[in-house]
C-alpha positions in Angstrom: 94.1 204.4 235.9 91.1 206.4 235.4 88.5 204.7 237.9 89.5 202.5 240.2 87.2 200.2 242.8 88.7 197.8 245.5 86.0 195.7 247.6 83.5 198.2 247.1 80.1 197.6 249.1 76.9 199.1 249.2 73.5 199.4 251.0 70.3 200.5 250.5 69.0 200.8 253.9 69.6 197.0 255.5 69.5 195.6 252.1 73.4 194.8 250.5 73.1 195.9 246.3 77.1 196.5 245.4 79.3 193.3 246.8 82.9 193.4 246.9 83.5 195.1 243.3 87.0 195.5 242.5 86.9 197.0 239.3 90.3 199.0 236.9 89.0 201.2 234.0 91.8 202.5 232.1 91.9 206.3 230.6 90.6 206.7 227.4 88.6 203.4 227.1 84.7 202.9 226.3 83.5 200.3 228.5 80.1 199.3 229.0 77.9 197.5 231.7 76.2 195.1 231.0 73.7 192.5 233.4 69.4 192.1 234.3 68.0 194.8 236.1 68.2 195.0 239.8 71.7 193.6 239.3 73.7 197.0 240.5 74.4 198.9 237.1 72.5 202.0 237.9 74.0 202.1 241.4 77.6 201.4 241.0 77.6 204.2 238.2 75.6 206.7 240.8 78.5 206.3 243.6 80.9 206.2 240.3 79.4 209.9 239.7 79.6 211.0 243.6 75.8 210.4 244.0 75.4 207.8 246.9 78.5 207.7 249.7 79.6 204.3 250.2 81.0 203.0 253.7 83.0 200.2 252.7 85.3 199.7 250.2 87.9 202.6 247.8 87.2 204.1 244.9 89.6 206.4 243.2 89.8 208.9 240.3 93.0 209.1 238.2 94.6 207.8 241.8 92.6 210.1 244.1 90.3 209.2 246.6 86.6 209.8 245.3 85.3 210.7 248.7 88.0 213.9 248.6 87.2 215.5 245.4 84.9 218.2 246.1 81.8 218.7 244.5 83.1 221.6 242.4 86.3 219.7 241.2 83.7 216.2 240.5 81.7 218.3 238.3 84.4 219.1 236.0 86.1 215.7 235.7 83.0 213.7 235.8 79.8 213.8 233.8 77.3 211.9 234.5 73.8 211.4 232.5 70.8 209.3 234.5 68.7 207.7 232.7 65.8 210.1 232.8 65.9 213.8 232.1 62.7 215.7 231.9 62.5 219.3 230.3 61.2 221.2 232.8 61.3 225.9 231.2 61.9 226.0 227.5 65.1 226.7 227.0 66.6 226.6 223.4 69.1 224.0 223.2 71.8 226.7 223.3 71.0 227.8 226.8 71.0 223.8 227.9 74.0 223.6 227.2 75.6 226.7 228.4 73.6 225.9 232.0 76.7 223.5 232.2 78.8 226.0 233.2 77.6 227.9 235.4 79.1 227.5 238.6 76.3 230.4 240.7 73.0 230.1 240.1 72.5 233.7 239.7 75.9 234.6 237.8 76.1 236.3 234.3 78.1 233.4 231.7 81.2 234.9 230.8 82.8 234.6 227.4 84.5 231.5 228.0 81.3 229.9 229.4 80.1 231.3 225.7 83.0 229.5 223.9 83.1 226.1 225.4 79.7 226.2 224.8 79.9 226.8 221.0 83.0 224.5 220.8 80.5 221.8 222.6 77.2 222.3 220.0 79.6 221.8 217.4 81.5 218.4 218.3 78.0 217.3 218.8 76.5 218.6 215.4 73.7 221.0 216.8 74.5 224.4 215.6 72.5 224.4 213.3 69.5 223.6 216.0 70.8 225.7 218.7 68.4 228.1 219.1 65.3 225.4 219.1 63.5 225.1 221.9 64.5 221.8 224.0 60.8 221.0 224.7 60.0 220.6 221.2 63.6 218.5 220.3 62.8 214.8 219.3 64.2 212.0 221.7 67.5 211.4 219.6 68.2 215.6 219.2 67.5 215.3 223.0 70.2 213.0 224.3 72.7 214.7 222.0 72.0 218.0 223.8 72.4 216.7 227.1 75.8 214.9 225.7 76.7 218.5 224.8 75.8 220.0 228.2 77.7 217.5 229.5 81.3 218.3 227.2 80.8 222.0 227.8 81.8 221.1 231.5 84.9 219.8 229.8 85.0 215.9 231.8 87.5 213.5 231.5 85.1 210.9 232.6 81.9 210.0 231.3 79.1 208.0 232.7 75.8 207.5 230.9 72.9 205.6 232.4 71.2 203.8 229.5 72.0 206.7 227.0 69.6 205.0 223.8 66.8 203.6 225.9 63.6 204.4 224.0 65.0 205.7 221.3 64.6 204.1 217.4 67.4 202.4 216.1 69.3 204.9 213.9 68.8 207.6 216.8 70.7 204.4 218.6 73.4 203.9 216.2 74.1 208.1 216.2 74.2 208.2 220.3 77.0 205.1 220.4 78.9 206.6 217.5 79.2 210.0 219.0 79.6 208.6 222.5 82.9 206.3 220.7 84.0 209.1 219.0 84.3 211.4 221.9 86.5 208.6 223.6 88.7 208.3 221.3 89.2 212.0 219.8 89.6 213.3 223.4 90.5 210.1 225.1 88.2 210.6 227.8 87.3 207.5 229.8 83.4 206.6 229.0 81.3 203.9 231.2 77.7 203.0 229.6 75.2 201.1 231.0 73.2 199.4 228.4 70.7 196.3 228.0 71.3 195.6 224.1 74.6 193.2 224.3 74.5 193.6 220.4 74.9 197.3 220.8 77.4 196.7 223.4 79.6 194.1 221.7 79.6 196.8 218.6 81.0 199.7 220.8 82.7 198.8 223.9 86.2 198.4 224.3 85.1 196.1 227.2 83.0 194.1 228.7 80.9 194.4 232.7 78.7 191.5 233.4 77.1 192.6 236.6 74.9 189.4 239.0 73.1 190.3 242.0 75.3 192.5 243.0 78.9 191.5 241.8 81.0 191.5 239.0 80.7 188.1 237.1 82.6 188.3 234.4 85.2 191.3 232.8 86.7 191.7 229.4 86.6 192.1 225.9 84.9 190.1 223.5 86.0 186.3 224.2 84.0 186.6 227.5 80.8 187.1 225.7 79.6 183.6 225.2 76.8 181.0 225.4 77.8 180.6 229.1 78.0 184.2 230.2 74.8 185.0 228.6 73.0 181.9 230.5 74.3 182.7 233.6 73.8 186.7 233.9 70.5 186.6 232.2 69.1 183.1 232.8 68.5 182.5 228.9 70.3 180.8 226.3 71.8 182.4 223.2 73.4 181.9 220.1 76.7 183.6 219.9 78.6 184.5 216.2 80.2 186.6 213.6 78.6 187.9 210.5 81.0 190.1 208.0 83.3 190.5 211.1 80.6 192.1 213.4 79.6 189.5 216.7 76.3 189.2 217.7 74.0 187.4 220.2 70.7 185.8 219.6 68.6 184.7 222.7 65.9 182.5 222.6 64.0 180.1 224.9 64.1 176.4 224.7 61.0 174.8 223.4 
């Protein structure tokens, strides 16, 4: 078992956000988290990623305890990519991703920071961009150099934050594809949250309906339905198949 939760609870300050979540990821699956905002996603993938201690409840990484790992040792099985990321110096896309590993602040790369570097621009695609300036990447070439940061630290866990929020469709399509890829060539375990169920039913290996708090419903595909979309997001849906790809369709009654 990669991740592992077990009545998992969490606060922000007096007010109760993560309820009993008891959740089994397994090694090498793509699973994605799905639910209306405010519901928990963000949060249960920030103390997933060592981010915010919780004080009730387990959760374990490949059958250790997440509270012993050390911030060193997280760092290299766990990558983790929030939701926002702003460019701060100019650094070519190169030098983003070779940041990744460097373990001192002030320490010199050595030749093996250098190679798992290269090796991570190209499972991405960006050598041929590497030496562009970050700031003046578009969103899309953005997100794929942060997902190449991330593989230069060489995880076996990944957790992305709404990875292809704001970006156009095909720059959507390229993230998920890379992001299943990865999975499955290196069968690293990957947890997405995302707000596009179409997206999700495309990609994910399986399913995370989050509500207020909790996990309402787990699986793969048969859990998707008219009833699970009513109840997580309050709106009704048509739910089908089209050349073997499912889909949902919301709408409002009239």
């Amino acid at each position: 078992m990669a991740i592992s939760t077990f009545n998992l609870n969490f606060w922000y300050g007096q007010k109760k956000v993560i309820h009993d979540m008891s959740i089994d990821i397994l090694e090498g699956e793509f699973v994605v988290i799905l639910g209306c905002n405010g519901s928990g996603k963000s949060t249960f993938l920030k103390i997933l990623a060592g981010l915010l201690p919780y004080r009730e409840g387990m959760v374990t990484i490949f059958h250790q305890s997440l509270q012993s790992i050390s911030i060193k040792e997280r760092a290299k099985i766990i990558g983790y990519l929030p939701q926002f990321h702003n460019p701060v110096f100019p650094f070519t896309v190169e030098d983003v991703v070779l940041t990744a590993r460097a373990s001192h602040i002030f320490s010199l790369p050595s030749k093996k920071d250098y190679d798992r570097t290269a090796e991570a621009l190209k499972l991405i695609g960006l050598q041929e961009i590497k030496k562009q300036p970050y700031t003046e990447l578009s969103g899309g070439e953005r997100q794929m150099t942060m997902i190449a940061r991330i593989m230069a630290q060489e995880p076996r866990i990944l957790l992305f934050d709404e990875p292809i929020n704001h970006l156009d469709i095909k720059h959507q399509f390229e993230i998920m594809s890379l992001l299943k890829r990865i999975t499955k060539e290196l069968n690293i375990t990957t947890v997405v949250v995302l707000h596009d169920v179409n997206m999700a039913m495309r990609y994910a290996d399986r399913f995370l309906f989050f509500k207020n708090g909790q996990l309402y419903a787990g699986g793969g595909k048969e859990i998707i339905n008219t009833e699970t979309i009513r109840e997580v997001y309050r709106i009704d849906a048509v739910v089908g198949e089209v050349r073997g790809m499912s889909f949902v369709i919301p709408y409002m009654p009239q």
